[in-house]
C-alpha positions in Angstrom: -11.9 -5.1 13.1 -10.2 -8.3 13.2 -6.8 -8.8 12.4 -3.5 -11.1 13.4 -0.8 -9.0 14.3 2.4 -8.9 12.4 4.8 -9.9 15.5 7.3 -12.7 15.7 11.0 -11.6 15.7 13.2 -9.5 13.4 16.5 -7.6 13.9 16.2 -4.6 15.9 18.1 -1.7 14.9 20.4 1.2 17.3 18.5 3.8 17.8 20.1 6.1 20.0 24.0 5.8 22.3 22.3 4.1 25.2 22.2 0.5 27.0 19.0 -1.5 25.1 17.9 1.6 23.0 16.2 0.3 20.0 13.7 1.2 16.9 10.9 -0.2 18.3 9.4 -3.7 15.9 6.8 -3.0 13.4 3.3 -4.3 14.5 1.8 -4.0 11.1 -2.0 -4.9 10.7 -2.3 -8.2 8.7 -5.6 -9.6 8.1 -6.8 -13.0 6.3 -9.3 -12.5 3.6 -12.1 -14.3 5.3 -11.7 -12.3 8.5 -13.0 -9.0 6.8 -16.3 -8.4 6.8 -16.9 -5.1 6.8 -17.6 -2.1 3.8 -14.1 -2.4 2.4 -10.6 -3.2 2.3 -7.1 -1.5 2.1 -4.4 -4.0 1.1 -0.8 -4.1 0.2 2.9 -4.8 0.4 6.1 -3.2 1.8 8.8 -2.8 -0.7 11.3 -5.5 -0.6 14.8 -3.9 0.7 13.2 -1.0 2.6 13.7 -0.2 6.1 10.7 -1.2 7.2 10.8 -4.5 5.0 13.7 -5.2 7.3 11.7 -4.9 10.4 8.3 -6.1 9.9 7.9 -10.0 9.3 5.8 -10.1 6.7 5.4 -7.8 3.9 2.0 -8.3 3.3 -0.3 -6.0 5.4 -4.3 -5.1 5.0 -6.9 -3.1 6.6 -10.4 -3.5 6.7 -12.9 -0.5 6.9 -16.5 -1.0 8.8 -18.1 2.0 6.7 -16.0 3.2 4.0 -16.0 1.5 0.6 -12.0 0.4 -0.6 -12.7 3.0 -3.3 -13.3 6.0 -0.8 -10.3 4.6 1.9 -7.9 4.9 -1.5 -9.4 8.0 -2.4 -8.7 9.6 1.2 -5.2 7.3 0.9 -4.8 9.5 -1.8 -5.5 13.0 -0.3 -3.4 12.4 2.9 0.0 11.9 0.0 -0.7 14.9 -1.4 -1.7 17.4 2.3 1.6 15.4 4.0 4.2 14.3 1.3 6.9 11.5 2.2 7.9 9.4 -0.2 9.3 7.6 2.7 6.5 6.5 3.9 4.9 3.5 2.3 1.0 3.1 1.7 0.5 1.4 4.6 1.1 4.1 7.1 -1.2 6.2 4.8 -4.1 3.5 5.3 -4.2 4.2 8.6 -5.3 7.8 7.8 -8.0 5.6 6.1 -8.4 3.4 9.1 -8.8 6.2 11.1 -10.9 8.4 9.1 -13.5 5.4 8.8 -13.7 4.9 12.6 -15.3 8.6 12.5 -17.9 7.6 10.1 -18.3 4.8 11.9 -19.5 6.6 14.8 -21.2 9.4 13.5 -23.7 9.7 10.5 -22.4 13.1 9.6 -18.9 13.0 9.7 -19.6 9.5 7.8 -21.7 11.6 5.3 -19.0 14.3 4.8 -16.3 11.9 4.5 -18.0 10.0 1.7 -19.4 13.3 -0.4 -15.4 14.8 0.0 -14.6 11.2 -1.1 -17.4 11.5 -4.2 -16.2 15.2 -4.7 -12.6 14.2 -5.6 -13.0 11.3 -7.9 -15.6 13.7 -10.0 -13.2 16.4 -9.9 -10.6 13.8 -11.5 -12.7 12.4 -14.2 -13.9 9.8 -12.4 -10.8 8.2 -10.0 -8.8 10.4 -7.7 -6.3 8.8 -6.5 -5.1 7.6 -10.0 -4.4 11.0 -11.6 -1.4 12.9 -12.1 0.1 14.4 -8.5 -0.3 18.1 -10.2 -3.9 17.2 -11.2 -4.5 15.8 -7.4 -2.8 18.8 -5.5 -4.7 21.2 -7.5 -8.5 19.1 -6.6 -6.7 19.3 -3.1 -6.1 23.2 -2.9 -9.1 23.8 -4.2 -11.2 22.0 -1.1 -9.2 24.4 1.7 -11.4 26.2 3.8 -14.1 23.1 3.6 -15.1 21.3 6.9 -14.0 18.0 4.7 -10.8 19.2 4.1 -10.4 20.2 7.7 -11.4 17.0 9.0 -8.4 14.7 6.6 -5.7 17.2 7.2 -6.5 17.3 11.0 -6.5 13.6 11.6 -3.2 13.5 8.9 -1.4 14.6 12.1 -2.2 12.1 14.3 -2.7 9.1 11.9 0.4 9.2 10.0 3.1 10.3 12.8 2.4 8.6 15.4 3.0 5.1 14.6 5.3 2.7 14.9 6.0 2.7 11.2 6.7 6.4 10.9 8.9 6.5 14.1 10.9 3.5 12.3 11.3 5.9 8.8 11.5 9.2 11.0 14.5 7.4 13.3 12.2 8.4 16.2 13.3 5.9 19.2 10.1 6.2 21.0 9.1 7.5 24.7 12.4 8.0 26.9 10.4 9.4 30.4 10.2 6.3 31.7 13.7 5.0 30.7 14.9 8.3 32.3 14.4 10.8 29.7 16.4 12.0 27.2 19.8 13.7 28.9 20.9 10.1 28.9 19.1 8.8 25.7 19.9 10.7 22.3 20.0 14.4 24.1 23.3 14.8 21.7 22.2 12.5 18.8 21.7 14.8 16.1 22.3 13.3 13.0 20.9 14.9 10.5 23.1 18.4 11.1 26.7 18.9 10.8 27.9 18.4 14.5 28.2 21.5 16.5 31.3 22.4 18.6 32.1 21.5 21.6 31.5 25.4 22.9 28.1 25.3 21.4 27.2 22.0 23.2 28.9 20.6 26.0 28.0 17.1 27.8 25.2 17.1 30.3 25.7 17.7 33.9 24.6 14.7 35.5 25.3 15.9 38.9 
């Protein structure tokens, strides 16, 4: 796949109380048109005035798939929103499932072949377009595939696809690795920011020796 890297400079945010800690930048895939050559391709925008709007340079990101049509990698798009719900998280960390998914296929005739009958199996259990019906409509299609080896194969690479990324560490207000900055006793050990703050009793500073 070819693509031009999303990567001059933007603002970095805080992320945790120490000396240089920051959100890591976005590095969003952003590909010109004539670049893509392959089956299909997964395109969009960040919303203006979201979080990661504010990080990324451009807005404007796309993906191209090598054996996947655009119609199957929306499809699966689709599937991941409703096995691992965040409305936080905008469509393009949800292509990447897609990305991800069609590296598989790409690489092996039967995963390649299951991916695209699941794909086949969801638009004609929606009348025709998946990722277009109602969220109750899709979540029941969904429920309805557990146990299969195609439904295995999306939620297990949901895991890895749509959390650990750059873009979902931004949303998530994950800082990124601390070992080698010293771990975390001295980088966001106490940052909890999401709970009322406990007492003092309850957690006490580090010893640092």
């Amino acid at each position: 796949m070819r693509v031009i890297a999303i990567a001059k400079a933007s603002p970095e945010l805080g992320g945790c109380d120490e000396e240089g800690g920051v959100i890591r930048k976005i590095t969003l895939p952003l590909a010109r048109r004539e670049f893509l050559k392959g089956s299909g391709v997964l395109f969009g925008s960040l919303a203006v005035g979201t979080l990661l709007a504010g990080l990324a340079p451009s807005s404007a990101w796309a993906l191209e798939l090598k054996t996947l049509s655009s119609e199957q990698g929306q499809t699966l798009m689709a599937m991941g929103r409703i096995l691992f719900p965040h409305k936080k998280l905008p469509d393009a960390v949800y292509a990447l499932l897609a990305k991800d998914l069609d590296a598989k296929a790409d690489t092996d005739a039967a995963s390649a072949k299951l991916l695209k009958d699941g794909a086949a199996w969801l638009n004609q259990s929606a009348a025709g377009n998946f990722a277009k019906a109602s969220r109750a409509t899709r979540e029941q299609i969904v429920r309805g595939m557990e146990g299969t080896a195609f439904f295995a194969m999306v939620r297990g690479q949901c895991v890895t696809s749509l959390y650990d990324n750059d873009m979902a560490y931004a949303v998530f207000g994950y800082p990124g690795s601390a070992w080698e900055k010293g771990g975390y006793i001295t980088r966001g050990f106490q940052d909890l920011k999401w709970l009322p703050a406990p007492s003092k009793e309850a957690s006490p500073p580090p010893y640092m020796g």
